[in-house]
C-alpha positions in Angstrom: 0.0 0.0 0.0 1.5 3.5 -1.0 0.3 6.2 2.1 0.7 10.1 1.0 1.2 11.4 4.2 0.8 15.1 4.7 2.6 17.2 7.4 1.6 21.0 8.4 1.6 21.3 12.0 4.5 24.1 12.4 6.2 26.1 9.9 7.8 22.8 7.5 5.6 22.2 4.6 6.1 18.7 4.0 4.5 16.0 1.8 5.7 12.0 1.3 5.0 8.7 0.1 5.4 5.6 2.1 4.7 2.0 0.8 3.7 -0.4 3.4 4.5 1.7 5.8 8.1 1.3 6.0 10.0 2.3 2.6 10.1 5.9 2.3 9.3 6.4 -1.8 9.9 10.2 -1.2 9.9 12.8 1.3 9.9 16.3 0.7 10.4 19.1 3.1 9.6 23.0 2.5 11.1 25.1 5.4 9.9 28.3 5.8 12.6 29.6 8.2 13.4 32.3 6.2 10.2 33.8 6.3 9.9 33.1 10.0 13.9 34.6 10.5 12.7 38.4 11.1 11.0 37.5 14.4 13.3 34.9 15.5 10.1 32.6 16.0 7.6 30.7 14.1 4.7 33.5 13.4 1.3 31.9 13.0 -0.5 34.0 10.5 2.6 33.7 7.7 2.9 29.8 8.1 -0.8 29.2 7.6 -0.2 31.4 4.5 2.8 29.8 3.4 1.0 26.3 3.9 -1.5 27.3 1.7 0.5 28.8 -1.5 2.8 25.4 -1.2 1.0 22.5 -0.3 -0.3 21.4 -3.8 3.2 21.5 -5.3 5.2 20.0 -2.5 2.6 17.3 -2.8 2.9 16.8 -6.5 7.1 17.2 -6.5 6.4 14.2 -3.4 4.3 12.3 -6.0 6.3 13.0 -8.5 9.6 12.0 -7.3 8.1 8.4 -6.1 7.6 8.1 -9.5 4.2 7.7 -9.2 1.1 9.2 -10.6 -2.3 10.7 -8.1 -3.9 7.0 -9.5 -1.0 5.0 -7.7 -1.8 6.7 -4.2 -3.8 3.7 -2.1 -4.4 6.1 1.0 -3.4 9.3 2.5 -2.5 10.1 5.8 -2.3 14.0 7.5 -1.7 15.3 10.9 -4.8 16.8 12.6 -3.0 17.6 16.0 -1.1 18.8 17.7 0.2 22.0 16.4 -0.6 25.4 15.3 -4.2 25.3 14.3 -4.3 27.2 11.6 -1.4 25.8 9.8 -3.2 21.8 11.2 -6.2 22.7 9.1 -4.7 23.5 5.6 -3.1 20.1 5.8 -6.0 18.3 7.6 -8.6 20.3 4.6 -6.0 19.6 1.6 -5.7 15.8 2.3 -9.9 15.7 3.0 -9.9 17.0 -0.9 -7.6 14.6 -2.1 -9.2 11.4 -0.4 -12.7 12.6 -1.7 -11.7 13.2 -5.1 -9.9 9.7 -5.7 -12.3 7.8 -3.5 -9.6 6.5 -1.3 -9.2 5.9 2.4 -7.6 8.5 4.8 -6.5 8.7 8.7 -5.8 11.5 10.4 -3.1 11.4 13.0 -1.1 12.7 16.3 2.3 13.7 15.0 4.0 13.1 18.6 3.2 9.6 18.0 4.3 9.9 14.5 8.0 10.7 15.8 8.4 7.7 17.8 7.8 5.7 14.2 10.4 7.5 12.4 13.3 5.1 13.5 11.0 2.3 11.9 11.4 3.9 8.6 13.3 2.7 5.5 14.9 3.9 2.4 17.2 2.8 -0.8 20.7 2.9 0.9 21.6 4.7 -1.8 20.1 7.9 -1.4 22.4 9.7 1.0 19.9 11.7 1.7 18.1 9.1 4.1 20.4 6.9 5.6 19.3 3.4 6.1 18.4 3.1 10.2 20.8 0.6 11.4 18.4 -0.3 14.5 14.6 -1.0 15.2 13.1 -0.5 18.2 11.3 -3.8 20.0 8.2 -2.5 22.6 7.6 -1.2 24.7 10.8 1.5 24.8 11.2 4.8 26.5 10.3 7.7 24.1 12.1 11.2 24.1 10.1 13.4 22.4 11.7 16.9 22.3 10.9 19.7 20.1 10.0 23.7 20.1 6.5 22.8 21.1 6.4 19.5 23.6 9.1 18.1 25.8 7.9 14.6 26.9 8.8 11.5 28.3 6.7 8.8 27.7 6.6 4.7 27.8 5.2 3.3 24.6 3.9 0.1 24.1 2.6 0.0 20.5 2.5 2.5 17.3 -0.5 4.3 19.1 -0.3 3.9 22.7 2.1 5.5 24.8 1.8 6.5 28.7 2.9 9.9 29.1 5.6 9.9 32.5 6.7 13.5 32.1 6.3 16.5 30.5 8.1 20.2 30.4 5.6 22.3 33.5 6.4 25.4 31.5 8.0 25.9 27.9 9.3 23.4 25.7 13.0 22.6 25.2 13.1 23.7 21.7 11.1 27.0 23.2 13.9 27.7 24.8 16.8 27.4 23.4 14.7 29.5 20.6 14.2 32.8 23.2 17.9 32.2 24.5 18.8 32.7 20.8 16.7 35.5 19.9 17.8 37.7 23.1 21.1 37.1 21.9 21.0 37.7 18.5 22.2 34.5 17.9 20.1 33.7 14.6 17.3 31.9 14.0 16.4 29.1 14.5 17.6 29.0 18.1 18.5 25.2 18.2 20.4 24.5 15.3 22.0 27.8 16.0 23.1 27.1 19.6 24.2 23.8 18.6 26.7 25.2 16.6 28.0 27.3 18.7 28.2 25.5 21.9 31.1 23.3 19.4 33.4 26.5 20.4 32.6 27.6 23.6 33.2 26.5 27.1 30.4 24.9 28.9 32.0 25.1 32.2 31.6 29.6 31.4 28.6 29.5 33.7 27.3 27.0 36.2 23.7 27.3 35.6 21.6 25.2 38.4 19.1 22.3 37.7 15.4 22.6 38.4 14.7 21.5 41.8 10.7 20.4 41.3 10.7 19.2 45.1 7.0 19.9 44.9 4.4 17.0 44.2 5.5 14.5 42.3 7.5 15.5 39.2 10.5 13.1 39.2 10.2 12.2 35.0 8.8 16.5 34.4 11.1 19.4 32.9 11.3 23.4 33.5 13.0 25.2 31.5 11.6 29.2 32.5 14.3 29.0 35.6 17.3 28.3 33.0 16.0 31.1 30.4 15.8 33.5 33.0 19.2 32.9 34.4 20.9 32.7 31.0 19.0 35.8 30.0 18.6 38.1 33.6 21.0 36.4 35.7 24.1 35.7 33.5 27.0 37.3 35.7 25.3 35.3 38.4 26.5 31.6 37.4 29.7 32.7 36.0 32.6 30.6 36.9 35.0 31.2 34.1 37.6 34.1 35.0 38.2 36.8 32.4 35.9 37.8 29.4 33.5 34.9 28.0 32.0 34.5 24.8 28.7 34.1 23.3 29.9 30.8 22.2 31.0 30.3 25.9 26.9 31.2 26.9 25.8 28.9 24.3 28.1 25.8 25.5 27.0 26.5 29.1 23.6 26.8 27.9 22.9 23.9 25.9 24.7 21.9 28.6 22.5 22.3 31.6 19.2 22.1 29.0 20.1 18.9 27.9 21.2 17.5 31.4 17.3 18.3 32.3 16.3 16.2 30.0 19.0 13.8 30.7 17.8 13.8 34.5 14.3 13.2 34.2 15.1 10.6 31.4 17.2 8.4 33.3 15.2 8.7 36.2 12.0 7.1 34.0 14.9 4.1 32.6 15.5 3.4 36.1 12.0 3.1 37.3 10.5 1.8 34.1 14.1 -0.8 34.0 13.3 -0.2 30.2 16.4 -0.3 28.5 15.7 0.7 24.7 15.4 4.5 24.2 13.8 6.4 21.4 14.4 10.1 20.7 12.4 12.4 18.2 11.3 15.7 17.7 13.8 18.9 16.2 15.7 18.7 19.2 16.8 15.3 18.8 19.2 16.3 16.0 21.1 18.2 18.6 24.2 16.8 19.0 25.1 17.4 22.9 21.8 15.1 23.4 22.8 12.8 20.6 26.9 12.2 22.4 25.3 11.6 26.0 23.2 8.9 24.9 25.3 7.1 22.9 27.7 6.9 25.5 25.3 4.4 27.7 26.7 1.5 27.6 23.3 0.2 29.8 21.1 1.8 27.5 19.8 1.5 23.8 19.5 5.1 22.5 17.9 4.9 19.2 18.1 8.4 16.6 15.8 8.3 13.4 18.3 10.3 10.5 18.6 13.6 11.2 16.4 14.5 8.0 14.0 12.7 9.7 14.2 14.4 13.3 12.0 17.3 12.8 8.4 17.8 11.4 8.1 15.3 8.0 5.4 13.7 5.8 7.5 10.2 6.1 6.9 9.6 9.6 2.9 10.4 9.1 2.7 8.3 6.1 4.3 5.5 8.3 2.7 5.7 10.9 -0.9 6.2 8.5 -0.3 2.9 7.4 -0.5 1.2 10.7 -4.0 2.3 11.3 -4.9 1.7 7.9 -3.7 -1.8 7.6 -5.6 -2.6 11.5 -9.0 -1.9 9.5 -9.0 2.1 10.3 -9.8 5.1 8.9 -10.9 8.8 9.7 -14.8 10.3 9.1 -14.7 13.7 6.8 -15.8 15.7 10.1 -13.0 15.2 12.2 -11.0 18.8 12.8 -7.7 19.8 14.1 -7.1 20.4 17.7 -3.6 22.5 18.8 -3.0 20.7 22.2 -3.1 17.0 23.7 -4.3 16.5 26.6 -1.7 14.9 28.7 1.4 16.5 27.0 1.6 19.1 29.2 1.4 19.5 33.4 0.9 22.0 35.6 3.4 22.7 38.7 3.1 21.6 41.8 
């Protein structure tokens, strides 16, 4: 079965074919970070926009370059949530069309859950482009989803069922190294940015202090506004390095104490769960700080789809598309976006 999957939950406009849910037939990606560059953040109003003037032609170059015609599609698959609405229902209203007019099956899906399938993913190992995944993960594994929007932790034990054990109480990872980057002038976007950086600088510059959480119970949650606001308000504060310090030196120290958060709460849910097998996904598993850690776990399995396959993608919804399809379901014509999950988010204490 050959799945279009459709992906417009951010600012990527992306559209791919998958057949059987496993071999990527194409995958194409439209970023729009220059439009989005001025305001050092994803602006709502221009990506729904941009969504709309590019979604038919990224989904014909996708159809195109599977060397396949609209008659060869089988099914289509489309995120519906979570994300920015309006951007969700240009996708979500685009693949409707498409479906209707060919008289062919489609499922809407949670793109969080569509990460965690992206290791599962295969392609010719001769495009460069998408590297052949050496390993597949065997459930249930611990997944790592971490991007500009959701930071969670969570135990999954099939394709589409997954028990949420953490979450971020306040922004998103992604968030921010993004408003780190933007009070700095560092460029845009903020993680790819930072990443690059940090490569130069010292992250032993600044001593910035872990989250504490001591209230409730919050041993597998994230915060990330205490670390902004120290890196932003507070820098002299938690500086340990004598003499002058550099922005790379801020970005080293920076990235280091955001990832150990992560790192924290992870391990704590491996130890609990005794899961050994970890899967990351989500923009800000292409950093490479987070990327080094893990693979340094001898006890642990730390599994990374390609990097081109990290971040928001039509492969990964196609994939996962096909699972529901080929279990006997499919999505009515009524169902609508929705921006947030319940779940993927708590409140403190």
């Amino acid at each position: 079965m050959k799945v279009l999957g459709i992906e417009t939950s951010c600012d990527e406009c992306a559209a791919a074919v998958v057949e059987d849910g496993e071999k990527i037939l194409s995958n194409i990606i439209m970023t729009q970070i220059p439009f989005h560059a001025p305001w050092s953040g994803v602006v709502p109003e221009i990506a729904s926009r941009k969504h709309i003037e590019w979604i038919y032609a990224v989904t014909k170059e996708a159809i195109e370059k599977a060397g396949l015609t609209v008659c060869d599609i089988d099914a289509v698959a489309v995120t519906n949530r979570p994300g920015l609405l309006g951007s969700l229902l240009v996708g979500l209203t685009f693949a409707k069309a498409f479906a209707w007019a060919r008289n062919i099956l489609y499922i809407a899906v949670d793109h969080m859950l569509a990460h965690l399938y992206a290791p599962r993913l295969m392609t010719d190992i001769s495009n460069s482009q998408f590297p052949v995944p050496m390993q597949k993960p065997d459930y249930p594994f611990l997944g790592l989803l971490v991007s500009g929007g959701h930071t969670i932790i969570c135990k999954a034990d099939n394709f589409d069922d997954i028990t949420v054990l953490g979450t971020t109480i306040d922004d998103a990872a992604g968030e921010a190294f993004d408003k780190v980057a933007k009070y700095y002038n560092f460029g845009y976007p903020g993680g790819a940015v930072i990443d690059k950086m940090a490569r130069d600088g010292d992250s032993g510059a600044f001593h910035f202090t872990l989250p504490s959480l001591h209230k409730g119970d919050h041993r597998y949650d994230v915060s990330y506004s205490g670390l902004k606001n120290a890196v932003i308000n507070q820098l002299d504060l938690f500086k340990k390095k004598k003499g002058p310090h550099t922005n790379e030196d801020i970005a080293a120290s920076f990235q280091k104490t955001a990832i150990d958060i992560l790192l924290r709460a992870l391990f704590n849910a491996a130890e609990d769960t005794g899961l050994g097998t970890i899967v990351a996904g989500g923009g800000v598993a292409a950093n490479s700080y987070l990327r080094s850690c893990l693979s340094e776990q001898s006890r642990l399995r730390c599994i990374f789809p390609p990097l081109d396959l990290c971040g928001d993608n039509g492969a990964m919804i196609a994939g996962i598309g096909y699972q529901y399809l080929a279990r006997g379901e499919s999505s009515p014509f009524n169902i609508t976006a929705s921006a947030r999950v319940n779940g993927f988010k708590k409140k403190y204490p």
